[in-house]
N, C-alpha and C positions, 0 to 999 in steps of 0.2 A: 557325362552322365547319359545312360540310357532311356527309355520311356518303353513302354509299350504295356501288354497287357496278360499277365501272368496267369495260366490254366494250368493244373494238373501238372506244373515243374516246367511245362513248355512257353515258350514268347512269341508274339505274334507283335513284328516290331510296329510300330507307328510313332511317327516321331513328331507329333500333333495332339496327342492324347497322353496324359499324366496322370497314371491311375492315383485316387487319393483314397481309395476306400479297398481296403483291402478283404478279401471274401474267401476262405477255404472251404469248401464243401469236405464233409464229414462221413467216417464210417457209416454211424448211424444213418445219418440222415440218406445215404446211399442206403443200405438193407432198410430203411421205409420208401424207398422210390419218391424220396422227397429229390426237387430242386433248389437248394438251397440257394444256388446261385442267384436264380431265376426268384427267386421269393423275396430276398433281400433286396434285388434289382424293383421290384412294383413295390415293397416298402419305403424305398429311397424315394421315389417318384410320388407315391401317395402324398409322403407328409413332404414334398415339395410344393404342393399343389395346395395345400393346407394354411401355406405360407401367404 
C-alpha cells in the first residue's frame, strides 16, 4: 500500500502520513478565488480544538 498526499492527480510521497480526509478543490470554488483546501484544513482544526 502506498501513503502520501494527493493534489490535483499528483503525489507527494511520504510514507508517515495517511491521508484520511479526503478534500477535492472544485470548479467553482476555483472561479470564486476560494481555498477550499485551505478552508476545510482550519475547519478540521477549529472543531478539533472544540473537542
Amino acid at each position: 500500500m502506498m501513503s502520501g498526499l494527493y493534489f490535483f492527480k499528483s503525489l507527494i510521497f511520504n510514507p508517515m502520513i495517511v491521508p484520511d480526509i479526503e478534500i477535492k478543490p472544485t470548479i467553482e470554488g476555483f472561479r470564486n478565488g476560494e481555498d477550499e483546501l485551505l478552508n476545510k484544513s482550519i475547519d478540521i482544526i477549529e472543531d478539533s480544538k472544540k473537542l
